[in-house]
C-alpha positions in Angstrom: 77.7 -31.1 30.8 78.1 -27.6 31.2 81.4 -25.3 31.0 82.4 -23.4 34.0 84.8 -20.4 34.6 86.7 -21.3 38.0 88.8 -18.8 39.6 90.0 -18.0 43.3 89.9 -14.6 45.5 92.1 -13.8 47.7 93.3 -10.7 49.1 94.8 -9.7 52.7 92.0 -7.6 52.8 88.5 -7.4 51.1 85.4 -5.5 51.6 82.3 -7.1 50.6 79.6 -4.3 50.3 76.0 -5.6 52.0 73.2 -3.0 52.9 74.4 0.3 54.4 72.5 2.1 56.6 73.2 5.7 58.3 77.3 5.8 58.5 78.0 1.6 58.7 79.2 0.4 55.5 79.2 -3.1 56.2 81.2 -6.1 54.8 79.4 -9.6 53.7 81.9 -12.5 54.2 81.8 -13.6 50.7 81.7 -12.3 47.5 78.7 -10.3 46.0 77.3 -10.7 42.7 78.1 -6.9 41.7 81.7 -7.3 43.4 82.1 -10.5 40.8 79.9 -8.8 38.2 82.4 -5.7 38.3 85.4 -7.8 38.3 84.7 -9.3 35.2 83.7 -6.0 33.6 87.0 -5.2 34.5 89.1 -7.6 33.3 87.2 -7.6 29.5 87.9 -3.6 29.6 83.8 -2.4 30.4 84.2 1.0 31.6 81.4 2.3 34.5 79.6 4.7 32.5 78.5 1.6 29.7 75.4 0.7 31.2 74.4 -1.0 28.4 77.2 -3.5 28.3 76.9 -4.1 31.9 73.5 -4.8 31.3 74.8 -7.4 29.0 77.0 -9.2 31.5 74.7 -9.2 34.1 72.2 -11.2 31.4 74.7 -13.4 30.2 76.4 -13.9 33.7 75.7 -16.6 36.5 78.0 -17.3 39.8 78.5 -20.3 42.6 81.1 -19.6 45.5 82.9 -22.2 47.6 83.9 -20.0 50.7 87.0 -21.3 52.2 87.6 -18.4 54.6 85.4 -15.8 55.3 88.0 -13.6 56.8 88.8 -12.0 60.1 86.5 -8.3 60.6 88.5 -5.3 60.7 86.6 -1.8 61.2 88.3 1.2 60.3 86.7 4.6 61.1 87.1 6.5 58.1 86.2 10.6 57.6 86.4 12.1 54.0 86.5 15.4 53.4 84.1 16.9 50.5 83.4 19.7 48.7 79.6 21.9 49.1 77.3 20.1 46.6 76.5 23.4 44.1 74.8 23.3 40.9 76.8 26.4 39.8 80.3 25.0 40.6 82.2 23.8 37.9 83.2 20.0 37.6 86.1 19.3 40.0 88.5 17.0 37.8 91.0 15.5 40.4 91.4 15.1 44.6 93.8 18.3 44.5 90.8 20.3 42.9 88.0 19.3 45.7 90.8 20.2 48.4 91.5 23.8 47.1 87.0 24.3 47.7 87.5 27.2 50.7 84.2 25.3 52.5 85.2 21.5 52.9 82.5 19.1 54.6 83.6 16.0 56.4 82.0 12.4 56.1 82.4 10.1 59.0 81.7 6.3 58.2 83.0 3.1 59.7 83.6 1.2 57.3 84.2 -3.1 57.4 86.9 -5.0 56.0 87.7 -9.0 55.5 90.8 -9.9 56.5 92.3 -13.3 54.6 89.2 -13.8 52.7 89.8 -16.8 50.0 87.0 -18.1 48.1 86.8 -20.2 44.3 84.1 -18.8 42.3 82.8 -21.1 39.2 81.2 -18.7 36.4 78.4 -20.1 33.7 76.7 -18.0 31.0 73.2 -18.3 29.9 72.1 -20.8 27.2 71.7 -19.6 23.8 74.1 -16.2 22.3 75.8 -14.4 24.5 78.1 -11.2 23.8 81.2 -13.1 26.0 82.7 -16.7 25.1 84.4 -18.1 27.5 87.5 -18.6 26.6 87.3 -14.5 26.2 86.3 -14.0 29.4 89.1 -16.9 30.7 91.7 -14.8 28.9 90.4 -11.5 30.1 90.9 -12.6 33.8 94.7 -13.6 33.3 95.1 -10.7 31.5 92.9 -8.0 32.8 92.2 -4.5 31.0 91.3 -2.6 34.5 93.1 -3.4 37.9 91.2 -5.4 39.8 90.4 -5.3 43.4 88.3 -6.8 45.8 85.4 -4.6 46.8 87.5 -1.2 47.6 90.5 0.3 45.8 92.6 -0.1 48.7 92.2 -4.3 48.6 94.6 -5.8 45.7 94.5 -8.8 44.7 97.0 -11.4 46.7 97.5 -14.2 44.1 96.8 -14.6 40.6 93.1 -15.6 39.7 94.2 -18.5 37.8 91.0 -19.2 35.7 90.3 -22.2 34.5 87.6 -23.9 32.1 85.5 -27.0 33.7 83.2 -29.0 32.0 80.7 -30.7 34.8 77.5 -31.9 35.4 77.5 -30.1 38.3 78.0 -26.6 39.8 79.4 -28.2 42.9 81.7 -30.9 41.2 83.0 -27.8 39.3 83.7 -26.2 42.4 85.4 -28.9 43.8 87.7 -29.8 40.8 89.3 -26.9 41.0 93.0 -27.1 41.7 93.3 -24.3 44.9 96.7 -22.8 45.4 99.4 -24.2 47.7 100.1 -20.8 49.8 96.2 -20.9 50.1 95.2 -24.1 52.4 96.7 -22.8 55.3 93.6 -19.9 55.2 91.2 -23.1 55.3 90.5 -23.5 58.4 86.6 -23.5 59.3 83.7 -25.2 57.7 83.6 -24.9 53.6 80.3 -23.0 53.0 78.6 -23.0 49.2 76.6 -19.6 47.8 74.6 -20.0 44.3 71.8 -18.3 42.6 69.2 -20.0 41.3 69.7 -22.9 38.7 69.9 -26.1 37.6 72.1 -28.3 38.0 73.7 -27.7 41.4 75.4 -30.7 43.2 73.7 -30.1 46.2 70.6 -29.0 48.2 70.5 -25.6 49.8 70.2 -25.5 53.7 68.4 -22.1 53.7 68.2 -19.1 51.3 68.2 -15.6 51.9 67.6 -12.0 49.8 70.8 -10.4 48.8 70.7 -6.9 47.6 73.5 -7.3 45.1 71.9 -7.6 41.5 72.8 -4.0 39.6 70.2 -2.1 38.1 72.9 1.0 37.6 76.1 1.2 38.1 76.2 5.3 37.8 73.4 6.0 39.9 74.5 2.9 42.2 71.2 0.9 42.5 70.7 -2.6 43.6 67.9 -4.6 43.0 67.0 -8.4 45.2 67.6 -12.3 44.4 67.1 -14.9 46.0 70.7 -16.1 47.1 71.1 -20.2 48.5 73.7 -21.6 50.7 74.8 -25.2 51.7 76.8 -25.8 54.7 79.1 -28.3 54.0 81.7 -30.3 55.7 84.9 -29.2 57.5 88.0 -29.2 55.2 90.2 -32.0 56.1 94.1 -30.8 57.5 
């Protein structure tokens, strides 16, 4: 029997990060493991610059998805405008300081967006000590220290995350036990899909598996390392 953290995602809009190349910043349909990795961070109050705690979650950290609803693609084409990189310049402190630069350079991406994503994700720590109980981390994400988001500033949270502690011999009965919110079913509408890293103690056999560049090496110099992520297509949720 092992403990799980359950909690649901859902946000009218949500941006995923996957692998960007050139000017696409591109949008998986379900959750990363840094999006969920940074989320928690948040909520216990780990600020970006403490690599070493982050380090610590990551360790202590494991993750299983049941996707409900991927979400509809939106694309926005975004520019930025930026100050001249300069190693003499002095540290621009707010938005109104990089404006007042006389040379400005502009930043065109096209950026992708989730629309109605809702997914439950079921959180288990390693065996042995661990710097996070859970019942610390279940009290951190219905009170958390940062605002949360989902993937980009601009994509609050929709409904509460309503954690919840589940003992089960399974990653997939966990999953399932969880008590998804009424205003939530209408958004299942397509096949339930299941995301895990590897483990024991599943529920269920993986379909295929694929790398995911999502596992943080830094989170100030914004590296990503590989895993192997696996994924079971399962049933179509009954109406």
């Amino acid at each position: 029997m092992i403990d799980y953290l359950v909690f649901q995602l859902y946000a009218p809009m949500a941006a995923w990060g996957d692998q960007a190349v050139g000017q696409e910043r591109p949008s998986s349909d379900h959750p990363s493991r840094s999006a969920l990795l940074g989320l928690v961070a948040a909520s216990i109050g780990i600020s970006r610059e403490d690599e070493d705690q982050h380090c610590r979650l990551s360790d202590a950290c494991h993750f299983g998805i049941k996707l409900f609803s991927g979400g509809l693609i939106l694309r926005d084409y975004h520019t930025t405008q930026v100050p001249p990189e300069s190693k003499n310049s002095c540290h621009l402190h707010t938005r109104r300081d990089e404006l007042s630069e006389t040379k400005l350079g502009t930043i065109l991406s096209s950026r992708e967006y989730r629309q109605d994503s809702f997914s439950v994700i079921a959180l288990w720590l390693s065996e042995g000590q661990t710097p996070f109980g859970m019942e610390q981390l279940r009290d951190a994400l219905r009170q958390p220290a940062y605002h949360l988001y989902l993937g980009r500033k601009s994509c609050p949270l929709a409904m509460m995350l309503n954690p919840v502690i589940i003992p089960s011999d399974t990653l997939k009965a966990a999953l399932d036990s969880f008590p998804v919110a009424t205003e939530a079913m209408g958004l299942a509408t397509g096949p339930i899909r299941y995301f895990w890293e590897e483990a024991e103690n599943i529920g269920m056999n993986a379909h295929f598996h694929v790398p995911r560049y999502d596992q943080p090496i830094s989170r100030n110099r914004w590296q990503f390392a590989s895993r192997i992520e696996y994924t079971h297509l399962g049933q179509e949720e009954p109406n």
